[in-house]
C-alpha positions in Angstrom: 91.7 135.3 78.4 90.6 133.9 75.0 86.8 132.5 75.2 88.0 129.5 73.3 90.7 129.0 76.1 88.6 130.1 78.9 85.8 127.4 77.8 88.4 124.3 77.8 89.6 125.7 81.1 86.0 125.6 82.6 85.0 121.8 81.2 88.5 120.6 82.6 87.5 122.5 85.8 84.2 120.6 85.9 84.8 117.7 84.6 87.8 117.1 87.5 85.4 118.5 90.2 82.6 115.8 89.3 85.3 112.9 89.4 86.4 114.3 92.8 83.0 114.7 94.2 80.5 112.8 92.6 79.9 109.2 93.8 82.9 106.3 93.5 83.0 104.2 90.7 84.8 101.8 88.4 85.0 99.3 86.0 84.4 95.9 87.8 82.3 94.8 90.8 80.0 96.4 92.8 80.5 100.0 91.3 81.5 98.6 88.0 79.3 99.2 84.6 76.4 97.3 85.3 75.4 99.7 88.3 76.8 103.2 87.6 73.2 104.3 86.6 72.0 103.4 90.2 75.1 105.0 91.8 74.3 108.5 91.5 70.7 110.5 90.2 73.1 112.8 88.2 74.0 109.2 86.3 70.5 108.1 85.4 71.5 108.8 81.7 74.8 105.6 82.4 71.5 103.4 82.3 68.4 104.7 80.9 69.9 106.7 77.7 69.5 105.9 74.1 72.2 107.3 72.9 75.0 105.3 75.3 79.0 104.4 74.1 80.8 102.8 73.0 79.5 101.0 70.5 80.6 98.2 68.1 81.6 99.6 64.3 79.5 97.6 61.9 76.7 97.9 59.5 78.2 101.6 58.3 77.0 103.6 55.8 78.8 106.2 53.5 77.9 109.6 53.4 79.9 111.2 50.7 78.5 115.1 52.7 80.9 114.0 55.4 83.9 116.3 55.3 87.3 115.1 56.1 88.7 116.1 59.8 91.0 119.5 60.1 93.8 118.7 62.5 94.9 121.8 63.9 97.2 120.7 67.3 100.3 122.9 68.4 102.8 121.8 70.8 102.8 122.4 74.2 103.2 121.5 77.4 101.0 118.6 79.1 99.9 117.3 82.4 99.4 113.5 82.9 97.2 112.8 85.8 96.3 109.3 87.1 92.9 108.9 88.0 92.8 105.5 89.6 91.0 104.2 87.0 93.4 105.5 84.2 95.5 107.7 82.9 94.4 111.1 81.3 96.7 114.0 79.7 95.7 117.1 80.1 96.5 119.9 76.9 96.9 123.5 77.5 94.5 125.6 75.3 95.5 126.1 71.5 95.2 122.8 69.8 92.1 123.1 67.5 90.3 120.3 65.3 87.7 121.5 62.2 84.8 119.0 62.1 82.0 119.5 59.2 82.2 123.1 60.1 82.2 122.8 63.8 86.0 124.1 65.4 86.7 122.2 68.5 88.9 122.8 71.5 91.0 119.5 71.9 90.9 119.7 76.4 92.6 116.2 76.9 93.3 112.8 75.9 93.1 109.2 78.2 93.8 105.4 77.0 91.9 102.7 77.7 92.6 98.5 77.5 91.1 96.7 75.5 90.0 99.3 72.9 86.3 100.8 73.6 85.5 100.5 69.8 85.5 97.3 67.8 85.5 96.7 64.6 82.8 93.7 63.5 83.7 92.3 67.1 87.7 92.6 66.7 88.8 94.6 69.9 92.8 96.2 68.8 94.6 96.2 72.3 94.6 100.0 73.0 92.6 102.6 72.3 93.2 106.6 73.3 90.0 109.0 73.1 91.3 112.7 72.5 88.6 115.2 73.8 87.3 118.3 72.3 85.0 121.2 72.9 83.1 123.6 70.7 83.2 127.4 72.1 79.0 126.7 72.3 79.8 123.5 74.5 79.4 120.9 71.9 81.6 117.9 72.7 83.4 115.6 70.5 85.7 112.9 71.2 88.3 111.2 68.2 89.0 107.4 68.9 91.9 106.1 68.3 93.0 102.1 68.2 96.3 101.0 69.2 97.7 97.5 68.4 101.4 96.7 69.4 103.5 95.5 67.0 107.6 94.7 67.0 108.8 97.6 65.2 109.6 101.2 66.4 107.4 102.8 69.7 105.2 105.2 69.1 107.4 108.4 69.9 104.9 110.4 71.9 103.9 107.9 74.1 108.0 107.4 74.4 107.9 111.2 75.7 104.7 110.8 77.6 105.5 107.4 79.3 108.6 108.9 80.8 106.5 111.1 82.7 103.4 108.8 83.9 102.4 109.1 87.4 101.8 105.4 88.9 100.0 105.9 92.0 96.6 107.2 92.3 96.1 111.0 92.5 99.2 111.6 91.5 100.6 113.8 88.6 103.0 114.1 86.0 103.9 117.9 84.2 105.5 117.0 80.6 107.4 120.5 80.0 108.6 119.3 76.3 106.9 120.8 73.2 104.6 117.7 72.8 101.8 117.5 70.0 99.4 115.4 70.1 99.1 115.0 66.8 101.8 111.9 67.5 98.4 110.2 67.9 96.8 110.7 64.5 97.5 107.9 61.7 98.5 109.5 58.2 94.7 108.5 57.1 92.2 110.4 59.0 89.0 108.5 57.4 86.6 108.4 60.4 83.2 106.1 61.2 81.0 108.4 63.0 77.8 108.3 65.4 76.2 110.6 68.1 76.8 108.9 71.5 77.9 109.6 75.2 81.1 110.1 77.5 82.3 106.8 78.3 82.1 107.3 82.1 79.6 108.6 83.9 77.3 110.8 84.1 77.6 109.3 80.6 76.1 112.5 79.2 74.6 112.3 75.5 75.3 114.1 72.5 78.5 113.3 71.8 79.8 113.5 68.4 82.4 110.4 67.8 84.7 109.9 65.3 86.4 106.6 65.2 89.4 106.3 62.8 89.3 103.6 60.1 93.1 103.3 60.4 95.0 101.9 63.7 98.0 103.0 65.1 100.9 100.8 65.8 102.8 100.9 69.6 105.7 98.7 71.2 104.7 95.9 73.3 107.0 98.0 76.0 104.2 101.0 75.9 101.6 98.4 75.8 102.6 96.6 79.2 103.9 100.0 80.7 100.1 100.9 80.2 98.7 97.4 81.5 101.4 97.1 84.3 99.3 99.9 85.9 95.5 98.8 84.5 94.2 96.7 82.7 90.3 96.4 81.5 89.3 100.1 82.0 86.8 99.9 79.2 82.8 100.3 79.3 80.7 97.4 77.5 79.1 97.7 74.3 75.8 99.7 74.7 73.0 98.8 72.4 72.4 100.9 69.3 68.9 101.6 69.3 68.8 102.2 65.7 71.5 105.0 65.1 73.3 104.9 62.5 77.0 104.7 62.2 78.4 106.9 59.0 81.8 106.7 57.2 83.1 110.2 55.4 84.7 106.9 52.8 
């Protein structure tokens, strides 16, 4: 097997045996945010880190070094899995992304309401968080808003949708050529900041890019999402001085 595909195959592996395993949590009450770092020693970092996500996009800098983002995705076939506390989609190995030098596995994508990112405090109603892996382990995660809007649905979540699995545990495999690039607006200009996965163990050194430009779903795909969950987002984590960098 490729090293490229045997490394996403190993961080899905591990990253489904931790969420199987490892202590219960979720996103309100008494295993909710607040106490994840006291749930688990393995997620000390969910409470004690300096380098915590999501955080709110605002005071940003340019860097004009920044290089734009190399999409790279193929279609496939994909595997949508509901967690009981979202849902993820899982991608089988090929799909690539070139960041500032740095080629990246993309291993899966999951949604989230409200969006984990603001902008200046405005939350868009959606946002989906497509995971990627360097061959050396490096991880970095593109952010994507969603905001409904009247006009035409968003036609991979159309595909996707038709497949999502609504009770707990259960999954959904997607046999279609599907791309994921359906998820990418037409302007890739990205914020970015070195953070942590969203859920625990919340580990650091994340590289995030967060899109400048939204993309627009039905109200249908919205409520379709919500009908199932609804507030599966982490709060705002303080700062602590980084900085947040746009490539424009």
């Amino acid at each position: 097997m490729h090293l490229t595909a045997l490394t996403a195959l190993l961080f899905v592996c591990s990253t489904l045996c931790a969420a199987q395993n490892g202590p219960k949590w979720s996103y309100a009450g008494k295993t909710g945010p607040l106490v994840w770092g006291k749930l688990d020693p393995a997620y000390k970092a969910c409470s004690s880190g300096h380098e915590q996500s999501p955080l709110d996009i605002r005071n940003t800098r340019i860097d004009k070094s920044l290089q734009p983002l190399q999409f790279h995705y193929i279609g496939g076939p994909m595997t949508l899995v509901n967690t009981g506390r979202g849902i993820i989609v899982r991608v089988d190995p090929g799909s690539t992304m070139v960041a500032n030098g740095v080629r990246y596995q993309l291993v899966e994508f999951d949604f989230h309401e409200p969006s984990e990112h603001p902008i200046k405090g405005n939350f868009d109603d959606m946002e989906v968080d497509l995971v990627h892996r360097s061959d050396d382990g490096k991880m970095a995660i593109v952010a994507v808003r969603l905001s409904q809007d009247r006009g035409f649905p968003n036609a991979l979540l159309s595909t996707l949708w038709a497949h999502m699995p609504t009770k707990p545990g259960a999954t959904e495999k997607v046999t279609d050529m599907v791309n994921a690039g359906g998820l990418l607006p037409g302007d890739q200009s990205y914020w970015t900041y070195v953070g942590s996965e969203l859920e625990p163990p919340c580990t650091e050194g994340v590289r995030w890019y967060v899109l400048q430009e939204n993309l627009t779903i039905s109200r249908v795909q919205f409520r379709a999402f919500t009908d199932l969950y609804k507030i599966n987002t982490r709060p705002l984590q303080d700062p602590h001085g980084r900085r947040i960098e746009a490539n424009q």
